[in-house]
C-alpha positions as CSV (number, residue, x, y, z in Angstrom):
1,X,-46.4,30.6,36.1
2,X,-43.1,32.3,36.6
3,X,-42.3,35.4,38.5
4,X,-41.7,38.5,36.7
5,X,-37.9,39.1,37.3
6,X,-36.3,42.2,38.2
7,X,-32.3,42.8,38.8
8,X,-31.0,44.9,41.7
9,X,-28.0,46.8,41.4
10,X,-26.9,47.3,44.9
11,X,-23.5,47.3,46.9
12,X,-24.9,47.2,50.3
13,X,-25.3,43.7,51.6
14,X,-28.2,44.1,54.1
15,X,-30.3,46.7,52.0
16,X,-30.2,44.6,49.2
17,X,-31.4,41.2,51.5
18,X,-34.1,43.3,53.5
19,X,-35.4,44.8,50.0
20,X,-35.4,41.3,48.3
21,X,-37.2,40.1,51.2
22,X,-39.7,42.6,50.5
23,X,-40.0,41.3,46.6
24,X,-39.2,37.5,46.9
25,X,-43.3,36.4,47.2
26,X,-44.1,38.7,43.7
27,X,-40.7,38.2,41.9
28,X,-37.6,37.0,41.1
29,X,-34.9,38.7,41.9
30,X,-31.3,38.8,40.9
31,X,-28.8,40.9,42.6
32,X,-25.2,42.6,41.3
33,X,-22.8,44.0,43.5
34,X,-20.5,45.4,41.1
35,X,-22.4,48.5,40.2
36,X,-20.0,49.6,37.9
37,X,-19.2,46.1,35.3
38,X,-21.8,47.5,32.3
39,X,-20.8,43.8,31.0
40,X,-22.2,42.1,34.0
41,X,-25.5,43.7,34.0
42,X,-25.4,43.2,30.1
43,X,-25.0,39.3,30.9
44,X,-27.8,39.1,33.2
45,X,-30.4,41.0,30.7
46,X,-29.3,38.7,28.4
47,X,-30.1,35.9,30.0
48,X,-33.5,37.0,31.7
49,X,-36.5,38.7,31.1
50,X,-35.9,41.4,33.3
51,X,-38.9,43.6,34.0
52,X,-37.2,46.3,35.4
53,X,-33.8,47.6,37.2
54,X,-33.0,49.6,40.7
55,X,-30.2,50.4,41.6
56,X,-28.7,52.1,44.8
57,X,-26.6,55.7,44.1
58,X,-24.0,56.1,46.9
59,X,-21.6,58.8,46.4
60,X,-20.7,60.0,43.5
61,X,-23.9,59.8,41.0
62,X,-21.2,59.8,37.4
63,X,-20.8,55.8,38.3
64,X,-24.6,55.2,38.1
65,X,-25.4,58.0,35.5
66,X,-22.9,56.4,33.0
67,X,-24.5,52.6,33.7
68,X,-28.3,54.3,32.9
69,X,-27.7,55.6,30.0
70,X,-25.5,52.5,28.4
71,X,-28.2,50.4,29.6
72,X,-30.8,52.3,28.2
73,X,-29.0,52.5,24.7
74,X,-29.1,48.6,24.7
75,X,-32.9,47.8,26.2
76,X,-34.6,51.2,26.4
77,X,-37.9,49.2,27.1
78,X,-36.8,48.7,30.7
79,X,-37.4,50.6,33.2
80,X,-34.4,51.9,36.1
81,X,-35.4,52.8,39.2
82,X,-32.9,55.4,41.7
83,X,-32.5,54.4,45.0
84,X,-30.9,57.6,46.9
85,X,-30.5,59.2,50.4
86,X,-29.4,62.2,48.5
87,X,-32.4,64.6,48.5
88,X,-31.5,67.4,46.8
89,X,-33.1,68.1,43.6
90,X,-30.3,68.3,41.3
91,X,-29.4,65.2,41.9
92,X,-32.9,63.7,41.5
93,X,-32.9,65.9,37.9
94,X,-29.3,64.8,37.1
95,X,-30.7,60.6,37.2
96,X,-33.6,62.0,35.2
97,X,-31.9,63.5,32.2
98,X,-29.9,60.3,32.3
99,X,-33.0,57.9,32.0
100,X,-33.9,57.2,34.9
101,X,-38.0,56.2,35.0
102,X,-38.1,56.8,38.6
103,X,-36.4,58.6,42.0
104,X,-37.0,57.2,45.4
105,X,-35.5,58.0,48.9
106,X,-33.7,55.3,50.8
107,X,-35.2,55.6,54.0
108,X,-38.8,55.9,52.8
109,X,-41.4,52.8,52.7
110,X,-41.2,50.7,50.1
111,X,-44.9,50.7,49.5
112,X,-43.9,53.3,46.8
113,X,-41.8,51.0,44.7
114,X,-43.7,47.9,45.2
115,X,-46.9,49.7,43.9
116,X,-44.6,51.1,40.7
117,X,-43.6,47.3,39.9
118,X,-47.0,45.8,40.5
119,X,-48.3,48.5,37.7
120,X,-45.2,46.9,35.3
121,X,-46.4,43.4,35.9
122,X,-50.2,44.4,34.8
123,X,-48.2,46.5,31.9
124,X,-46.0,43.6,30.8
125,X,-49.5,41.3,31.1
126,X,-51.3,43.6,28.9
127,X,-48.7,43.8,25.8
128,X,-48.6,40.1,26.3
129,X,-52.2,40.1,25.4
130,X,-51.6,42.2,22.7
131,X,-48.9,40.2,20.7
132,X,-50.8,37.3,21.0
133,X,-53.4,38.5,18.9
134,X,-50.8,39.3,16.5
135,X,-49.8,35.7,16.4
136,X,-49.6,33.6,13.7
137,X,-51.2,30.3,13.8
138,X,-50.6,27.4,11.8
139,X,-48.4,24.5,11.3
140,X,-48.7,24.0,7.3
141,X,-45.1,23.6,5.4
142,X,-46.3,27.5,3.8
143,X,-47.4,28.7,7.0
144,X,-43.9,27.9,8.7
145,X,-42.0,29.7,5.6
146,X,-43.7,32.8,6.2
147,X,-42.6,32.7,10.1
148,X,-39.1,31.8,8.6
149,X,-38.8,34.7,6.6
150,X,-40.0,36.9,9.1
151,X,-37.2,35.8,11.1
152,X,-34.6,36.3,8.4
153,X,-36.0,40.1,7.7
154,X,-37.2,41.3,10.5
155,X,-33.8,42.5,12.0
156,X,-32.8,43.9,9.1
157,X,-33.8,48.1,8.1
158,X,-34.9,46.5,4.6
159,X,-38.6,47.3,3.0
160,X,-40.3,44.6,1.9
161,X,-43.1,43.7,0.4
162,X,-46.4,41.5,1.1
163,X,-48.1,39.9,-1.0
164,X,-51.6,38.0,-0.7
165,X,-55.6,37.5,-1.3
166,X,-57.6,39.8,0.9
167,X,-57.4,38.3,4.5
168,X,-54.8,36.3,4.5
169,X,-53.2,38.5,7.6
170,X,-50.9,40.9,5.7
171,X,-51.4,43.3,8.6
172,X,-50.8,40.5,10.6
173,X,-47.4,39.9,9.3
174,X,-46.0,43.2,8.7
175,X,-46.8,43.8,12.7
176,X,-44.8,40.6,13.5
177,X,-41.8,42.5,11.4
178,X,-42.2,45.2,13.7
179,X,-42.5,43.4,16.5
180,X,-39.4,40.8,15.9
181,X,-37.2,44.3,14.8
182,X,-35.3,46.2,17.1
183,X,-37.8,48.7,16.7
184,X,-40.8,47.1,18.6
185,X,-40.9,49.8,21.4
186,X,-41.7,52.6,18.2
187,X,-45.0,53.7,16.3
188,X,-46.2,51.2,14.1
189,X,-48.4,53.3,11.6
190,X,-50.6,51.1,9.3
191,X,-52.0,53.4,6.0
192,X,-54.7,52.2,3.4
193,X,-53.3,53.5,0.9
194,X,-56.6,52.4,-1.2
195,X,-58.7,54.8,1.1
196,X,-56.3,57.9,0.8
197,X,-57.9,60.7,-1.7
198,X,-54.7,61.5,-3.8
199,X,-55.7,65.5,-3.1
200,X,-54.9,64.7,1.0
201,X,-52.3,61.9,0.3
202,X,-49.2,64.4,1.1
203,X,-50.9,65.8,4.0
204,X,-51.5,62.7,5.4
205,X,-48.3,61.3,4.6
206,X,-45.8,64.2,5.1
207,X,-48.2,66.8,7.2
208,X,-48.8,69.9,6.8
209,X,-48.0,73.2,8.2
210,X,-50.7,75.9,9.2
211,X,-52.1,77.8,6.3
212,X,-50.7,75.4,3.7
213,X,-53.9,75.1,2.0
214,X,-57.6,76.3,2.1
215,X,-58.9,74.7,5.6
216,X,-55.4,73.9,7.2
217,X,-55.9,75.6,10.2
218,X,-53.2,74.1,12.4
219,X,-50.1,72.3,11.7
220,X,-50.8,68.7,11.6
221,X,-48.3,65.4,11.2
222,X,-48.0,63.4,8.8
223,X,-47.3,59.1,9.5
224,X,-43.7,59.5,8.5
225,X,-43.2,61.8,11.4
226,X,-45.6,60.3,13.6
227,X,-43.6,56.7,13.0
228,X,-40.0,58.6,13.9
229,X,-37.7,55.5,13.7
230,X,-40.6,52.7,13.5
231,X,-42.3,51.4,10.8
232,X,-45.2,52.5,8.5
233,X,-46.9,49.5,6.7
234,X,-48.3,50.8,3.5
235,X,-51.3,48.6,2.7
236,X,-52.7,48.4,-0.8
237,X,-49.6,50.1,-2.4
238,X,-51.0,49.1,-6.1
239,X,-53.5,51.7,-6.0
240,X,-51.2,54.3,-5.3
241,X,-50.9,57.4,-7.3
242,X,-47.3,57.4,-9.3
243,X,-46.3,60.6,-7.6
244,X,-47.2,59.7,-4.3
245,X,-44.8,56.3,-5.0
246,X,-42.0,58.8,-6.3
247,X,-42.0,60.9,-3.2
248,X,-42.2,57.8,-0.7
249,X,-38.9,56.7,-3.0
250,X,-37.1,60.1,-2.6
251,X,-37.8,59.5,1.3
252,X,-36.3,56.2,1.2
253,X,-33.4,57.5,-0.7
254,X,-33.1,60.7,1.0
255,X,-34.2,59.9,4.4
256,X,-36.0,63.0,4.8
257,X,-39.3,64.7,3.5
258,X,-41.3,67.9,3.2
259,X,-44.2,68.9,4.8
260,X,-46.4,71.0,2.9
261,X,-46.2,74.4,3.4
262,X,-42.2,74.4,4.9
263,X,-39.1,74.6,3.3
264,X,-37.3,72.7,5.5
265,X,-36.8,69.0,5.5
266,X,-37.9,66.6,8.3
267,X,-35.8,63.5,8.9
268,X,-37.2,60.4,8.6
269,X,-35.1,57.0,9.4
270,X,-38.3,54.9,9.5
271,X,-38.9,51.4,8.0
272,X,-41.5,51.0,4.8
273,X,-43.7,47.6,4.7
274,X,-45.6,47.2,1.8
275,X,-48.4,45.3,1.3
276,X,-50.8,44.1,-2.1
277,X,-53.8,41.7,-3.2
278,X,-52.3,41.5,-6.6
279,X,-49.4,40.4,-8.8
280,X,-47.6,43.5,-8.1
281,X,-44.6,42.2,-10.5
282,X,-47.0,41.3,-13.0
283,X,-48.5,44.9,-13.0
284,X,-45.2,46.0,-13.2
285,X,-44.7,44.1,-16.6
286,X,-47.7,45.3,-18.0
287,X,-46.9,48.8,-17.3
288,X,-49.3,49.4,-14.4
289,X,-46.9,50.0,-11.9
290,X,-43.7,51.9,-11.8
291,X,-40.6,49.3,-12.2
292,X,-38.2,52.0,-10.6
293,X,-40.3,51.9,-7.9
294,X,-41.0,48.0,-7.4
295,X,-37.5,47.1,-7.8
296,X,-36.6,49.9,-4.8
297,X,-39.3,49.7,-2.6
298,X,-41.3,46.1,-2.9
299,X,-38.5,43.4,-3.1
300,X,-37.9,41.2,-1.7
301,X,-41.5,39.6,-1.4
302,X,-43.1,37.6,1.2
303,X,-46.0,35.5,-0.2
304,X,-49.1,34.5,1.9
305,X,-51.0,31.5,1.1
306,X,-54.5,31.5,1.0
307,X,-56.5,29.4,3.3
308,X,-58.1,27.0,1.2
309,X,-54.7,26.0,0.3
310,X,-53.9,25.7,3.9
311,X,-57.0,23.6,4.9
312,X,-54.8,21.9,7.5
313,X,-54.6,25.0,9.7
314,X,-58.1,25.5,9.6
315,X,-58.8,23.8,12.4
316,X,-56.1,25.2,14.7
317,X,-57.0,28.7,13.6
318,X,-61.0,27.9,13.8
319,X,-60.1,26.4,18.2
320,X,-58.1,29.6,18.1
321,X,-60.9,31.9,17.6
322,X,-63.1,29.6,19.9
323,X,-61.5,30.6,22.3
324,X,-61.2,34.0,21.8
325,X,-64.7,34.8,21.2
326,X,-65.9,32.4,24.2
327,X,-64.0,34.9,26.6
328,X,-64.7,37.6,24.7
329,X,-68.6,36.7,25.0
330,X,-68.0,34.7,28.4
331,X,-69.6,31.7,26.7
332,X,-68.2,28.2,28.0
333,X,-67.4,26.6,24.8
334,X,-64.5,24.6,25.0
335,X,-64.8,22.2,21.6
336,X,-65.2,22.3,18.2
337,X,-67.4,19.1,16.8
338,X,-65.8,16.6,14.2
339,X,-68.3,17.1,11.5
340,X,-68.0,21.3,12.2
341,X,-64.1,20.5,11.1
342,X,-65.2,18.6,8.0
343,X,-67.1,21.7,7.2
344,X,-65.3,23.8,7.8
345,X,-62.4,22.3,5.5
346,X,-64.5,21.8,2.8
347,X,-65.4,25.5,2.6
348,X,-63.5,27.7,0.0
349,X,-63.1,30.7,2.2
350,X,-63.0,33.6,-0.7
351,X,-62.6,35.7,2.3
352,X,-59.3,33.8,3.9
353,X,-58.7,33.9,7.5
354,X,-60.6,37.0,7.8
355,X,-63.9,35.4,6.8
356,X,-63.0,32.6,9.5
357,X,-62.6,35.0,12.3
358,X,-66.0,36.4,11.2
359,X,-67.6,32.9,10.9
360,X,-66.4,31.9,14.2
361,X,-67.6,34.8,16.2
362,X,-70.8,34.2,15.1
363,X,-70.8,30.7,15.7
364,X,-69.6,31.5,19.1
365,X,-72.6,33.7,19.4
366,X,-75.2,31.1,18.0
367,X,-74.4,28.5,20.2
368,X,-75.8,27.7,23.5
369,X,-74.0,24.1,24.4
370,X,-70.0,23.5,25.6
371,X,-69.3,22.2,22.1
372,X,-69.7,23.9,18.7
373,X,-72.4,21.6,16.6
374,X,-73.5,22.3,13.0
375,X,-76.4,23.8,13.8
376,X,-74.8,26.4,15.2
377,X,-72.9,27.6,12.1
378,X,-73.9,30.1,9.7
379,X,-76.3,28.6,6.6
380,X,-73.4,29.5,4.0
381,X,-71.4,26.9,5.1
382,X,-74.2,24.2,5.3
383,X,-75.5,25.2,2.1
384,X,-72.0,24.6,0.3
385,X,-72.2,22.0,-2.5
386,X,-68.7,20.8,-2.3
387,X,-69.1,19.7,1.4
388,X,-70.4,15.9,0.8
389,X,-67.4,14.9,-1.4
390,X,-65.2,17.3,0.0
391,X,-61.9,15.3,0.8
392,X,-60.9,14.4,4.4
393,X,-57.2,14.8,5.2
394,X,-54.5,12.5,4.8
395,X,-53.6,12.8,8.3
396,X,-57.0,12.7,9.8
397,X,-57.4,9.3,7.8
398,X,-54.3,7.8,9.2
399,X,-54.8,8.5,12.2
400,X,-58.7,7.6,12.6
401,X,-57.5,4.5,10.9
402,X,-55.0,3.8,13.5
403,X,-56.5,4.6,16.9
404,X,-59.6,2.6,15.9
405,X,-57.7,-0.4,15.0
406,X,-60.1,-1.5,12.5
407,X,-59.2,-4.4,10.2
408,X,-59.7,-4.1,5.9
409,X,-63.0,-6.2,6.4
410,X,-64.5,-4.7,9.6
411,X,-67.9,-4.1,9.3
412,X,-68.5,-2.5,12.6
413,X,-67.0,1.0,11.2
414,X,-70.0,2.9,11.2
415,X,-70.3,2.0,14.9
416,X,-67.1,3.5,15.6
417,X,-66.7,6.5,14.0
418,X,-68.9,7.9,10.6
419,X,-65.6,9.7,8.9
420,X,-64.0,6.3,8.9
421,X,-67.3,5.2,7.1
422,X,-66.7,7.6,4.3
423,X,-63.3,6.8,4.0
424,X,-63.9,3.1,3.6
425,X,-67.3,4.1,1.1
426,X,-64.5,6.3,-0.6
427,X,-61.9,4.0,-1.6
428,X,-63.2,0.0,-0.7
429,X,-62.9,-2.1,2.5
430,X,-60.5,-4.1,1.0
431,X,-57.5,-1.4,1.1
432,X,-54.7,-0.9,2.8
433,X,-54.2,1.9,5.1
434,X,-51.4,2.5,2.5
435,X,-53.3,2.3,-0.2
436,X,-56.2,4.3,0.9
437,X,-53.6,7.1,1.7
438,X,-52.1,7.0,-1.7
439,X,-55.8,6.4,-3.6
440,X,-56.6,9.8,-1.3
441,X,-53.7,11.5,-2.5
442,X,-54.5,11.1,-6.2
443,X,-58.1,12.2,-5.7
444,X,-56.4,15.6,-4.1
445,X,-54.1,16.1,-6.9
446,X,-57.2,15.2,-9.6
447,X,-59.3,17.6,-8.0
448,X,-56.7,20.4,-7.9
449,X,-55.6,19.9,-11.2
450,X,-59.5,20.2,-12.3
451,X,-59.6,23.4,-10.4
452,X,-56.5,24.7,-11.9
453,X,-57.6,23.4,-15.7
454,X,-55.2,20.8,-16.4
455,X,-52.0,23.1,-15.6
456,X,-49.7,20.7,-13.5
457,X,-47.4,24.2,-12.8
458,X,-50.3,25.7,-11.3
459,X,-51.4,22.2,-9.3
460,X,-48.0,21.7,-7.8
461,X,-47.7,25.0,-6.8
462,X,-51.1,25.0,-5.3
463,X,-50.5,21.4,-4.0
464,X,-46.8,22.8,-2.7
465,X,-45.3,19.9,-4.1
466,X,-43.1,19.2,-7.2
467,X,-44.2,18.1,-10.9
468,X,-42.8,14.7,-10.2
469,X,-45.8,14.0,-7.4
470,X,-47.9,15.0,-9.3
471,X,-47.3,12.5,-12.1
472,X,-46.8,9.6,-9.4
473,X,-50.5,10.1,-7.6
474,X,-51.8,10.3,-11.4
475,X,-50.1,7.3,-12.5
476,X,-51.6,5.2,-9.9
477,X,-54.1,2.7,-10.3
478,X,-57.4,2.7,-9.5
């Protein structure tokens, strides 16, 4: 594991090797002896993930004061650390009005500061934790679209809406906006907007003063001004009162609000994700959502898929939640059970990824062995009807093929591995590995386009393909 790196800014040669000498067997450490290049120290934070900065103050302190504050203007997130011999409290006061997160005396130990960086490494360790259960996991051509536009938005001051079936990770996504912005190190306020009762939406949205209303004893703030230049993630935005959308478009326009009770306007500069299980368009052409305020606040649109459209990231998303729920329970499970996998694929998930989170820590809980069998998951899944015929994928037929090495006409299958025995009662020992694929294929496309009741649109969207595959895999023979 690498060392967490930290960049000294000092002129003096031997302070700078004795206090590395001191840091070298926790961290990495870079040093710069031109104090006073911003561009420099710029290139170096570029470059690393530096955890934190001290620098040495000699002489005048307008040198140093100048380099805190354009450094903190750039990566506020770090934090700078004053080396001084100058005791005197206005000078200490000066470095702290500047930015400085800390103020230590030359000639003292350096107990002090190595204590104040070990609590940044356990800091830095913790909000690594953190984003990682923010992650998002899968591989599918949909899943990596998402990440893409996250990517293309995420810098940007844009609202934006997201749109997808209940648990697909919309919360999920609109934190990885946040996080990939350059306002990750600000609130991120998530609202139900579903849950507010339109009588306390404005309080809880704008705040109140005291005395504003029956019972409003103190002043209270609303999510606007508790976000100050972050983001709020509006969740549910088609239930939504009209008015309540009108206002939250004034804000947007106006970039400031009213509490109730004042007459004076708060500023607000902070970003607006929207989120919604429906067609929100749709509701918009049928009059059941304000256009004005779709076409300001909602576009564009980043669509989630939902997981049974997805089934190849079940299984990386069901070993990802293994694993969290084995340390979460300290259970030593370490493996997930072929047959668990075919289950769990052939399952329709109504719930999405939030149901297979659930599903998971149960089954973590159930089971008492290293690997996850089926009789540890929950009878839901084992009483599914789809389960016996449910199709294996492409991928996991190619490759079972393949690393067994079986011939068209070996009979041994069954003593080898049981999905290859489906796949061979499925299509006929005498196939190709080609053909098998393909015969495969078609049944996936038949089955989606009986789901979807003949419409090819709807198939090849659901399929993420074009019209044209679809009419190839029907057209073959049987």
């Amino acid at each position: 594991m690498d060392k967490p790196a930290i960049l000294l800014l000092i002129n003096d040669t031997n302070y700078a090797d004795q206090l590395k000498e001191k840091l070298i067997n926790a961290f990495a450490v870079s040093i710069s002896r031109t104090v006073q290049k911003i561009e420099e120290i710029n290139k170096i934070l570029s470059e690393k993930q530096i955890i934190a900065i001290i620098a040495e103050h000699t002489g005048f302190p307008n040198i140093l004061v100048k380099i805190i504050i354009e450094v903190k203007e750039n990566s506020p997130e770090i934090p700078f650390v004053v080396i001084s011999e100058d005791s005197r409290s206005n000078t200490r006061e000066q470095f702290k009005q500047s930015g400085a997160d800390r103020f230590l005396l030359k000639n003292q130990d350096t107990k002090e500061l190595i204590e104040f960086l070990k609590g940044l490494i356990n800091h830095t360790e913790k909000d690594s934790v953190e984003k990682k259960d923010w992650e998002i996991i899968g591989e599918s051509k949909a899943i990596k679209k998402v990440r893409e536009e996250i990517a293309i938005f995420a810098p940007s001051d844009i609202s934006l809406l997201i749109q997808g079936e209940t648990g697909t990770g919309k919360e999920l996504v609109a934190r990885q906006i946040h996080l990939h912005s350059n306002r990750k190190d600000k609130p991120f306020i998530p609202l139900n907007m579903g849950g507010l009762i339109p009588q306390l939406a404005d309080s809880e949205l704008f705040g109140h003063e005291k005395g504003a209303f029956t019972g409003a004893i103190k002043e209270r703030k609303g999510a606007l001004e508790l976000a100050g230049t972050g983001s709020v993630f509006f969740d549910e935005i088609d239930k939504t009162h009209a008015d309540i959308l009108h206002k939250l478009l004034r804000v947007l326009q106006e970039k400031e609000f009213t509490k109730l009770g004042s007459d004076v306007p708060t500023e607000s500069s902070a970003r607006f994700i929207f989120a919604t299980n429906v067609d929100l368009k749709g509701m918009v052409e049928n009059e059941r959502f304000p256009r004005d305020v779709y076409y300001r606040l909602c576009t564009p649109t980043i669509i989630l898929p939902s997981l049974r459209t997805i089934p190849e990231d079940i299984p990386l998303l069901a070993d990802h939640f293994l694993k969290k729920y084995a340390q979460k329970y300290d259970k030593d499970i370490s493996n997930i059970a072929d047959k668990v996998f075919h289950v769990l694929v052939g399952y329709e998930w109504p719930g999405n990824i939030r149901e297979l989170e659930r599903i998971m820590e149960e089954t973590v809980i159930r089971s008492t062995h290293s690997v996850i069998e089926l009789k540890d998951l929950p009878s839901i899944l084992l009483s599914n009807p789809k389960i016996d015929h449910y199709p294996i994928p492409p991928t996991q037929i190619e490759s079972a093929v393949k690393e067994s090495g079986i011939k068209n006409n070996d009979h041994a299958v069954s003593q080898k591995d049981p999905l290859l025995t489906e796949v061979m009662n499925l299509f006929g020992s005498d196939l190709s590995l080609k053909d098998r694929t393909d015969h495969y294929k078609r049944s996936q496309v038949a089955f989606t386009l009986s789901e979807c009741e003949g419409n090819q649109v709807k198939a090849a969207e659901r399929l993420q393909c074009d019209r044209h595959t679809i009419s190839k895999y029907l057209n073959l023979k049987k």
